[in-house]
C-alpha positions as CSV (number, residue, x, y, z in Angstrom):
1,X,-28.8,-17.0,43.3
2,X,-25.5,-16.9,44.7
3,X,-23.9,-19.7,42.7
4,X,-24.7,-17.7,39.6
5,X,-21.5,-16.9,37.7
6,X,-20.8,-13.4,37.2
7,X,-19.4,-12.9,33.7
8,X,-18.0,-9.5,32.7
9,X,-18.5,-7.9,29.4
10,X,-16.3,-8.2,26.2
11,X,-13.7,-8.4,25.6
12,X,-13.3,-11.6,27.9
13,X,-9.8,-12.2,26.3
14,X,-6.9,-9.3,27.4
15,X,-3.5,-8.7,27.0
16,X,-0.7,-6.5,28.7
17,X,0.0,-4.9,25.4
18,X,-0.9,-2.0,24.0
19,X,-0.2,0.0,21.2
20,X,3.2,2.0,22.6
21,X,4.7,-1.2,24.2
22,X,4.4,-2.9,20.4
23,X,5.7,0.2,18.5
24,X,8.0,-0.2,21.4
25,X,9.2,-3.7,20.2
26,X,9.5,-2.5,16.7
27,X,11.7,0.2,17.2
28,X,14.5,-2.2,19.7
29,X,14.2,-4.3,16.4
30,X,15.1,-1.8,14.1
31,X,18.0,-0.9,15.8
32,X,20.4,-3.8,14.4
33,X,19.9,-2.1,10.9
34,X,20.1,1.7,12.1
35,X,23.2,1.2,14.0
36,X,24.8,-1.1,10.9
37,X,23.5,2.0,8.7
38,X,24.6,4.7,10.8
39,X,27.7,3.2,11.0
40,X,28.5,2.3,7.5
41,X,27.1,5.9,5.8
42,X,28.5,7.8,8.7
43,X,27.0,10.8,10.3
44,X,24.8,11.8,7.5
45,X,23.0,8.6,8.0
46,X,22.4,9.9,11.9
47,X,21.2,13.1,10.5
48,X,18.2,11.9,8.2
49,X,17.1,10.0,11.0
50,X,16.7,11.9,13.6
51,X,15.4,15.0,10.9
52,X,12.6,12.2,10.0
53,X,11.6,11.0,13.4
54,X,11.3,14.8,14.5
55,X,9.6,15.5,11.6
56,X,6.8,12.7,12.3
57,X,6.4,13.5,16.0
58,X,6.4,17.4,15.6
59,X,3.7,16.9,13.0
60,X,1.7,14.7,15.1
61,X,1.8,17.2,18.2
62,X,1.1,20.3,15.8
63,X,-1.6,18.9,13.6
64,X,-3.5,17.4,17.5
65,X,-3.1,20.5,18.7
66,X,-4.7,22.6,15.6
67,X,-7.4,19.9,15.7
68,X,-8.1,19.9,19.3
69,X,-7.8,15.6,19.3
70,X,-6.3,13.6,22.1
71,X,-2.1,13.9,22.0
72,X,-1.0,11.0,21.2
73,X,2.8,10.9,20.3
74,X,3.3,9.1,23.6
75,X,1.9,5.8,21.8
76,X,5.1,5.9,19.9
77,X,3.4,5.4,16.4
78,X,5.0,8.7,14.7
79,X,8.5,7.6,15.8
80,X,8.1,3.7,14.3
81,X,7.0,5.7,10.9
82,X,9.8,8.4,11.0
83,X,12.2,5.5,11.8
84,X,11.0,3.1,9.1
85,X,11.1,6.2,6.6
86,X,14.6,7.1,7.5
87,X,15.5,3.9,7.1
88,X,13.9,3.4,3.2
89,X,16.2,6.8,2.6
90,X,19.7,7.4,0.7
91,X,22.1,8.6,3.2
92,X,23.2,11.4,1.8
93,X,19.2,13.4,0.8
94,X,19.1,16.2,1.4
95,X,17.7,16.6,4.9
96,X,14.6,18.7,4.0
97,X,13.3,15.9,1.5
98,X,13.0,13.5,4.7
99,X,11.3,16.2,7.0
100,X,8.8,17.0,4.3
101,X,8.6,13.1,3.8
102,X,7.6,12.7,7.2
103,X,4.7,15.5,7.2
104,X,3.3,14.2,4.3
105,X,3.3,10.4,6.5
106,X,1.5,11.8,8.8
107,X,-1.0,14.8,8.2
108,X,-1.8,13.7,4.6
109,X,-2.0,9.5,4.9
110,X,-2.3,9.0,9.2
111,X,-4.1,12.3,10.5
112,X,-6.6,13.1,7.5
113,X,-7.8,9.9,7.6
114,X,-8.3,9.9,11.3
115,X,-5.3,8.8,13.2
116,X,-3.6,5.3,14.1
117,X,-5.8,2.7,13.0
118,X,-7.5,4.2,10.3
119,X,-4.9,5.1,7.7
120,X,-5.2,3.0,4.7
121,X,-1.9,2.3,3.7
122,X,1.2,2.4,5.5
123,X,2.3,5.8,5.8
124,X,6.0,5.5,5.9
125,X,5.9,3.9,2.3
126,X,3.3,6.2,1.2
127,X,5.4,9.0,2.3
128,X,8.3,7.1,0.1
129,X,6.5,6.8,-2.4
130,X,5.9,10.3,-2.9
131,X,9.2,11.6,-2.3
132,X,10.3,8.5,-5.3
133,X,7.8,10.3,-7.7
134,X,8.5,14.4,-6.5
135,X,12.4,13.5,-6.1
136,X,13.8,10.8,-8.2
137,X,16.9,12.3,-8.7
138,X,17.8,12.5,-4.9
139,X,15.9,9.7,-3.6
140,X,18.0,7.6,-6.5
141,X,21.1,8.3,-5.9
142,X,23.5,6.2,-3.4
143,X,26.6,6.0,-2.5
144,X,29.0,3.9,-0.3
145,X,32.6,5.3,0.6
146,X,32.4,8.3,-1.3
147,X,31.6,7.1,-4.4
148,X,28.5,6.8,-6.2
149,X,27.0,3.5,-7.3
150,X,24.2,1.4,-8.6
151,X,22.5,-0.7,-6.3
152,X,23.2,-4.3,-6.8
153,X,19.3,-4.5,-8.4
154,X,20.3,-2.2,-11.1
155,X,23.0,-4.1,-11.3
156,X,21.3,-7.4,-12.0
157,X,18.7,-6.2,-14.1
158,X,21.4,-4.6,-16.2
159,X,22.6,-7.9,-16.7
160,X,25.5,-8.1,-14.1
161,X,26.4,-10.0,-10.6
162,X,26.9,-8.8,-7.5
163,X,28.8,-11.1,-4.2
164,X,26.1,-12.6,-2.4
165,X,27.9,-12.2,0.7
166,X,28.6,-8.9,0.3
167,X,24.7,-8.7,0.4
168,X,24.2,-10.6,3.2
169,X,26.5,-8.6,5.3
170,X,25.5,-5.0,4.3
171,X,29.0,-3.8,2.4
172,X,26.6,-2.5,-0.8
173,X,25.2,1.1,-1.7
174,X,21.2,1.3,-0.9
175,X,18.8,3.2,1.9
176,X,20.0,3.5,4.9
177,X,18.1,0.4,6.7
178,X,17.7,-2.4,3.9
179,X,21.4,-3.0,3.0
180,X,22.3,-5.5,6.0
181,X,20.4,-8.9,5.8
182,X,21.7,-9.6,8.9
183,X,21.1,-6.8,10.6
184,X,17.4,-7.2,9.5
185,X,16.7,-10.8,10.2
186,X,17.8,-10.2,13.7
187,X,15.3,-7.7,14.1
188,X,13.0,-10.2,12.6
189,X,13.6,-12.6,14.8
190,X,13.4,-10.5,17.9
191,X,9.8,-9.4,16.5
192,X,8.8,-13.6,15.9
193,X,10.2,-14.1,19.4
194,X,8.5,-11.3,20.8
195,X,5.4,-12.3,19.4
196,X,4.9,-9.2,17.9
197,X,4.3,-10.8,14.1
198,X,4.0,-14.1,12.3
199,X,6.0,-15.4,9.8
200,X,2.6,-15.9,7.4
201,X,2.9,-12.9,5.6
202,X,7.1,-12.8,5.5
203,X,7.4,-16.3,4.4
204,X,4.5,-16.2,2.3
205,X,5.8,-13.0,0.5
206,X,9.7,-14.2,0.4
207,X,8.9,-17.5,-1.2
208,X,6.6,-16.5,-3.6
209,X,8.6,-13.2,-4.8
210,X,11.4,-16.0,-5.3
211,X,9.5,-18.4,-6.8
212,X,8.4,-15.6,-9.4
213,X,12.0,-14.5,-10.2
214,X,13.5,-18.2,-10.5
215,X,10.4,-18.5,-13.3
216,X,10.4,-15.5,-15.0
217,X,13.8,-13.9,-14.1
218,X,16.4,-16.5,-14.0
219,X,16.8,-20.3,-13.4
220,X,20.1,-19.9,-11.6
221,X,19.6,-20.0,-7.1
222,X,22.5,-17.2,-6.9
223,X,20.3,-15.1,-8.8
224,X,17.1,-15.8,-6.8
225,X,18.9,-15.3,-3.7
226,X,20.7,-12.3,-4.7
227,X,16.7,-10.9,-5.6
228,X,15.8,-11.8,-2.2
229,X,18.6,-10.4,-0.5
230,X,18.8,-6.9,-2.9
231,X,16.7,-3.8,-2.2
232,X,13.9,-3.7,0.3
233,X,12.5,-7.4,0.2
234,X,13.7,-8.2,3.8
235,X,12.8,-5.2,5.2
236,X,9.6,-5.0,3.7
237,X,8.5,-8.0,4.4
238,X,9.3,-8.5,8.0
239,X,9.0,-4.4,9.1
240,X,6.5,-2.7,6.4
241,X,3.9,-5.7,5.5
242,X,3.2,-6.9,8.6
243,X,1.6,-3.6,10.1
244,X,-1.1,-4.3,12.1
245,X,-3.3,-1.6,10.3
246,X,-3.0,-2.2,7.0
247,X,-2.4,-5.9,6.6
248,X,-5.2,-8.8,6.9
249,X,-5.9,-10.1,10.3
250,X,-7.5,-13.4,9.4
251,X,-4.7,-16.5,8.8
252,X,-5.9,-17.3,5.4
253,X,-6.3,-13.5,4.7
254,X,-2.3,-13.1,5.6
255,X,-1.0,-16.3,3.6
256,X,-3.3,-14.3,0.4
257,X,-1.8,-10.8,1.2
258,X,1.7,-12.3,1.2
259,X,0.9,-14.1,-2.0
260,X,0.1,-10.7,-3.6
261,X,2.7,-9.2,-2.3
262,X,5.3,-11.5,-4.1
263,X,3.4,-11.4,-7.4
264,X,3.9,-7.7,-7.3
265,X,6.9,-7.1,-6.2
266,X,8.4,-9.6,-9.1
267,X,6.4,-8.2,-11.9
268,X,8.0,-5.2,-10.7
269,X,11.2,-6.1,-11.1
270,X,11.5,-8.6,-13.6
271,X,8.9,-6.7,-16.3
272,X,9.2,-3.1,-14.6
273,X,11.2,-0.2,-15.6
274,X,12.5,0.0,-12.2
275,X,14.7,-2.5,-10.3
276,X,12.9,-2.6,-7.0
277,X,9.5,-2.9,-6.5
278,X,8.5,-3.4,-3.0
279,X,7.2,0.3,-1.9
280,X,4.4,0.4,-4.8
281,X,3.9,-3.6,-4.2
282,X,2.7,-3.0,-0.3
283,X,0.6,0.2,-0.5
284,X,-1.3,-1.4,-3.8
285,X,-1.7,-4.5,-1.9
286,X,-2.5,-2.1,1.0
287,X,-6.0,-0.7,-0.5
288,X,-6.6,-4.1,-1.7
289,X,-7.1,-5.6,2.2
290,X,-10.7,-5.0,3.0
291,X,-11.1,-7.4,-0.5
292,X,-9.3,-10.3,1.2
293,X,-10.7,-10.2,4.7
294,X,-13.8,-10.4,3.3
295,X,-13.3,-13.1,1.0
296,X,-11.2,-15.2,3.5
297,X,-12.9,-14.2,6.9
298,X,-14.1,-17.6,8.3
299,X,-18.1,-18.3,9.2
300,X,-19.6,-18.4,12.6
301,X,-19.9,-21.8,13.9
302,X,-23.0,-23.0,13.3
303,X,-23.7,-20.2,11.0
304,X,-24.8,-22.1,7.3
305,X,-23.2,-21.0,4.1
306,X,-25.6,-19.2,1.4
């Protein structure tokens, strides 16, 4: 009897992470965009940020409280959603728009629906979302050394060009987080190094969002990258679809979700009214998860097919 193995229950499989350490890693790799932000729209940008973030965690701690559930703003969840709303906003909103962005985030879409892992769509963009439809005005309006501007989006799809590089480097009018491409794909890649995502659903949402506009935008490559490197593609896709919660978790599942993601987001753009896309593209394909785990979730070994 004593040669027996002793086997302990499930899960046999563990890691050293856990939920705050990740929301940790997400945060350090935001901070190449918020410090480009903050320091090309100036205090203001500052402001909105830390009005979000205190919005989201206040209204955690408050609404747990009233509730009588288990505190849990030390996981670091409500900061990651306050950030990544700041970060989708114009730099110069009204601060009260933000705040009541982030309560909406997180009583209406996170605690209603029963906390962190049950939410079922992203509840920084759903928050956006909201505040795009309640305060278009405001949450349309951008500017970039005092003056105000389109964003180069509404610049292509009214037909003009914007410098590519200027894209690339940030030097444009937009939300406070998505104007820097550089400043994004570092935080990208210290998310890929880290571990913390894969490149499935990024890639597989970049390429074919591309592949869309070069079809049924333009056939010109300047224009396909300025598409991809205008509005909130990059940050989308690396910082807002890849949410553990509300994005696939089988391979097959993410490659699909990414797929949809692109489709979306182009139709958007190219056929839409509006020049960006991305916010309603992730919270439709969002609801649309559950369909595409199901249909790509791989049989049991063993197991026979119907």
């Amino acid at each position: 009897m004593n040669k027996l193995l002793n086997v302990s229950s499930s899960p046999h499989v563990r890691s050293h992470e856990n939920t705050q350490s990740i929301m940790m890693d997400v945060m350090i790799a935001m901070l190449p965009a918020t410090a480009f932000g903050v320091f090309q729209f100036g205090l203001n940008a500052l402001l909105v940020l830390i009005v979000t973030v205190a919005a989201c965690v206040l209204s955690e701690y408050v609404f747990e409280k009233i509730t009588k559930r288990t505190n849990t703003i030390y996981d670091l969840s409500a900061v990651v959603t306050g950030m990544i709303l700041a970060l989708n906003m114009p730099a110069d909103i009204p601060l009260w728009i933000p705040a009541l962005g982030g309560i909406f985030a997180i009583v209406v879409v996170k605690q209603l629906y029963g906390g962190l892992g049950q939410n079922f769509m992203n509840p920084a963009l759903a928050a956006r979302c909201f505040l795009l439809i309640s305060f278009t005005g405001q949450m349309s309006t951008f500017t970039l050394d005092g003056w105000s501007g389109a964003t180069p989006l509404a610049v292509i799809k009214g037909g003009g060009t914007v410098d590519l590089a200027a894209m690339v480097i940030g030097k444009i009018p937009g939300t406070i987080g998505e104007v820097s491409v550089i400043a994004l794909l570092i935080g990208a890649a210290y998310l890929v190094v880290r571990k913390v995502i894969s490149l499935r659903i990024p890639v597989a949402y970049i390429l074919t969002t591309a592949v869309f506009v070069f079809i049924f935008g333009q056939q010109d490559l300047n224009y396909v990258l300025m598409q991809v490197c205008g509005g909130g593609l990059i940050f989308g896709a690396f910082f807002m679809a890849t949410d553990y919660v509300t994005s696939p978790i089988t391979p097959m599942g993410q490659i699909v979700f990414g797929i949809l993601l692109g489709l979306l987001t182009g139709l958007f753009r190219i056929f839409g009214g509006s020049a960006e896309g991305v916010s309603y593209a992730i919270i439709i394909s969002n609801l649309l998860v559950p369909l595409i785990e199901r249909a790509t979730m791989p049989k049991a070994f063993g197991k026979e097919g119907k």
